[in-house]
C-alpha positions in Angstrom: 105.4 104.3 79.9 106.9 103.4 83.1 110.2 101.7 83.6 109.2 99.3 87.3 111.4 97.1 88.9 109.6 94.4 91.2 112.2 91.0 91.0 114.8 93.8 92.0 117.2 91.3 92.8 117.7 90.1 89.2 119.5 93.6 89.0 122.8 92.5 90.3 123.8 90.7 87.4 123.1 93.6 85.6 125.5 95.6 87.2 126.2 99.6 87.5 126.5 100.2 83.7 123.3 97.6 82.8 121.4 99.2 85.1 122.4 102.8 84.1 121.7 101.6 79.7 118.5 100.6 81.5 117.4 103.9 82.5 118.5 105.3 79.4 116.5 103.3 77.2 113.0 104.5 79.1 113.8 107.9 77.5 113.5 110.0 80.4 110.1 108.5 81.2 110.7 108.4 85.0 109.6 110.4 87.4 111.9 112.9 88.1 111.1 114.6 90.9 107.9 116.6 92.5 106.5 119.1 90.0 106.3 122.2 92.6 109.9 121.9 92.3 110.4 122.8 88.6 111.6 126.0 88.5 114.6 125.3 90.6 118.0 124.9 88.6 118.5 121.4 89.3 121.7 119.0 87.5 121.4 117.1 84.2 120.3 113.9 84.0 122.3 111.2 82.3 124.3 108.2 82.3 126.5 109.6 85.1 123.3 111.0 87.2 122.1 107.4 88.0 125.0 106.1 90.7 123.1 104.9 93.4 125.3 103.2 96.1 126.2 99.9 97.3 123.7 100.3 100.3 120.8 101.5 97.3 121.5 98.8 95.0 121.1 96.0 98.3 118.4 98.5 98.9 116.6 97.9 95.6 117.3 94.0 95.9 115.7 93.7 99.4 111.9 95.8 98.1 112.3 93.7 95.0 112.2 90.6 96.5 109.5 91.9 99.4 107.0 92.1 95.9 106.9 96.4 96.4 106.7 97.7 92.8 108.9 101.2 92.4 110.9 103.1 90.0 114.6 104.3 90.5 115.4 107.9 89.9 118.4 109.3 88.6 120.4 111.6 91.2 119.6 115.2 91.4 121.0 118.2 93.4 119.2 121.6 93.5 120.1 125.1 94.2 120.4 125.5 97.7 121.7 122.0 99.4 118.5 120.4 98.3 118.8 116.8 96.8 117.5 113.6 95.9 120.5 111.0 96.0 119.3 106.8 95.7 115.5 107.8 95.7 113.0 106.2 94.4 109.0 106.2 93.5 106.8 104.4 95.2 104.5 102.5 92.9 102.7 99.6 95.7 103.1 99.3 99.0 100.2 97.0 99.4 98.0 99.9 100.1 97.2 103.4 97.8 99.6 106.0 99.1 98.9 110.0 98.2 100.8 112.9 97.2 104.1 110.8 97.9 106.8 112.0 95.6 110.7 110.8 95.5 111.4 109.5 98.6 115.5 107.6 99.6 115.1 103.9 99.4 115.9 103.3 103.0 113.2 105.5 103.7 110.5 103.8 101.0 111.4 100.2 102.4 110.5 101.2 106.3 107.6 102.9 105.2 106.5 99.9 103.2 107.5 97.8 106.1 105.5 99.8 109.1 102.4 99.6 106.2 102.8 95.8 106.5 103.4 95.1 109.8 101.9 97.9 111.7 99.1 100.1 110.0 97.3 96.6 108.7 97.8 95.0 111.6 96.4 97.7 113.6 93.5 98.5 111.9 92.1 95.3 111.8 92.9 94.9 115.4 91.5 98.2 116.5 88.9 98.9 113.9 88.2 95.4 112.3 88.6 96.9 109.1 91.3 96.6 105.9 93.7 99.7 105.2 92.7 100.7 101.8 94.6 103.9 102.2 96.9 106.3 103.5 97.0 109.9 102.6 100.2 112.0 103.4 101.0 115.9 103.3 104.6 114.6 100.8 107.9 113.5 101.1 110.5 115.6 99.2 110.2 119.4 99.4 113.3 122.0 98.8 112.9 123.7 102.7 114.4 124.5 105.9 112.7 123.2 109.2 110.3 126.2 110.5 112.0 128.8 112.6 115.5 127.6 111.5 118.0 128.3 108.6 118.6 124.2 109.0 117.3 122.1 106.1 114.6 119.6 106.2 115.0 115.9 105.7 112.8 116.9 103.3 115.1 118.3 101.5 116.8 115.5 100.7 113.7 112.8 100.3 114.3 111.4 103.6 110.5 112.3 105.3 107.4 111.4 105.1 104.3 113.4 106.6 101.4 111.1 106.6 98.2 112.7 108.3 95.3 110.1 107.7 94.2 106.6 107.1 91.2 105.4 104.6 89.7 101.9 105.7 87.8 99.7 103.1 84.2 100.5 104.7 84.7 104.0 104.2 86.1 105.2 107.1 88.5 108.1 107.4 90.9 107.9 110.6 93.3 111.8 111.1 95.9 112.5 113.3 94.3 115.6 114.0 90.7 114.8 114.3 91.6 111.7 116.0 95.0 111.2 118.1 93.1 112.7 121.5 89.0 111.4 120.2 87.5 108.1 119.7 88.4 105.1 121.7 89.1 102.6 118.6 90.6 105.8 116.5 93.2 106.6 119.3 94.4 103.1 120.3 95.2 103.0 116.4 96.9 106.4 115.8 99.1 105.7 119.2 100.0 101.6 118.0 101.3 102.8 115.0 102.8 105.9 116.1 104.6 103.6 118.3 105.9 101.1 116.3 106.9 103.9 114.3 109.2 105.2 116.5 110.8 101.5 116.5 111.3 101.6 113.0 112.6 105.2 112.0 115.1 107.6 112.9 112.7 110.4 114.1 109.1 110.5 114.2 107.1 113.9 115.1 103.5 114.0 116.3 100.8 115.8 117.7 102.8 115.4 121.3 105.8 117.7 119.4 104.4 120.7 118.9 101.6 122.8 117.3 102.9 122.5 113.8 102.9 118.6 114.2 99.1 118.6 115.1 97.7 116.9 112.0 100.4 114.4 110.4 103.2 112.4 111.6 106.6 113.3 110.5 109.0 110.1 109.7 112.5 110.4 108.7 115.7 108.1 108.7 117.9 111.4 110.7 118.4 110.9 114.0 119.0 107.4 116.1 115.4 106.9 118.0 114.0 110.2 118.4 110.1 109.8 119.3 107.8 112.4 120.3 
């Protein structure tokens, strides 16, 4: 069993509290967070672990009403600054998404937006094909950035590395095999890496540095950074 919320916006008359009862009743059903994670020591989950804020309530409303099916997760912090605060789990963005665990909401409704409006739109233009797919390396992950004692937006379920694309004829698009080979393949990879960069905080890709040869990093940190 799996407690979904698609007419989000029906929530508000629920309120705080109705929402919270809500989440209680599933009996601990929902996801609650990515597996590889398990052994940390991470808080309790209750009635006063689910507080999302204002901005993740409107923010539940506004995928509701766009039809993108998801389940809310309760609040969690980990040992070592790690957390997952207003996340949720993706369900449908319109397209099958891999390996994506707990991801913010702000975060989820971009993504589900660039899937939309970019990544169809470009592969039909581009490669006259439907997105049936796309595969990603994860979102939340307890870690620092490489080389640094800084943590990573994944850290707190605010980045997404998503390193192919799977069209309905079968055809695989990478960022690694692709972003510098095949005419059609590129023009996709740097259209959507572009509009990327319109819609998130930071986007990494091949052009950043050796580490960022074979995904594209998007997070909400950051005001515009593009690489």
């Amino acid at each position: 069993m799996r407690l979904v919320f698609r007419n989000v916006q029906k929530m508000g008359s629920l309120g705080l509290v109705g929402l919270a009862s809500i989440l209680l009743s599933a009996c601990g059903v929902i996801p609650s967070g990515d597996d590889k994670q398990a052994a940390r020591p991470s808080a309790s989950v209750g009635l006063g672990a689910f507080n999302p804020t204002a901005s993740a309530r409107q923010c539940f409303s506004d995928l509701g009403k766009a039809n993108i099916r998801f389940s809310p997760l309760p609040n969690r912090n980990f040992s070592g600054g790690c957390t997952q605060i207003d996340s949720i789990k993706l369900l449908d963005v319109g397209a099958d998404v891999t390996n994506l665990g707990p991801v913010k909401c702000e975060l989820a409704a971009r993504f589900a937006a660039w899937t939309e409006f970019a990544v169809k739109r470009a592969a039909r233009k581009y490669l006259g094909a439907e997105l049936e797919r796309i595969e990603t390396m994860g979102s939340y992950s307890c870690r620092n950035i490489a080389g640094s004692g800084k943590l990573s937006q994944h850290a707190h379920a605010n980045a997404i590395d998503v390193s192919g694309f799977v069209m309905a004829d079968g055809r695989r698009i990478t960022v690694e095999g692709h972003w510098k080979s095949g005419r059609q393949e590129k023009q996709f990879l740097t259209a959507i890496h572009d509009s990327a960069c319109k819609r998130f905080g930071t986007v990494l890709s091949p052009n950043y540095n050796a580490a960022h040869r074979d995904h594209f990093h998007l997070d909400m940190s950051g005001s515009g950074y593009c690489r």
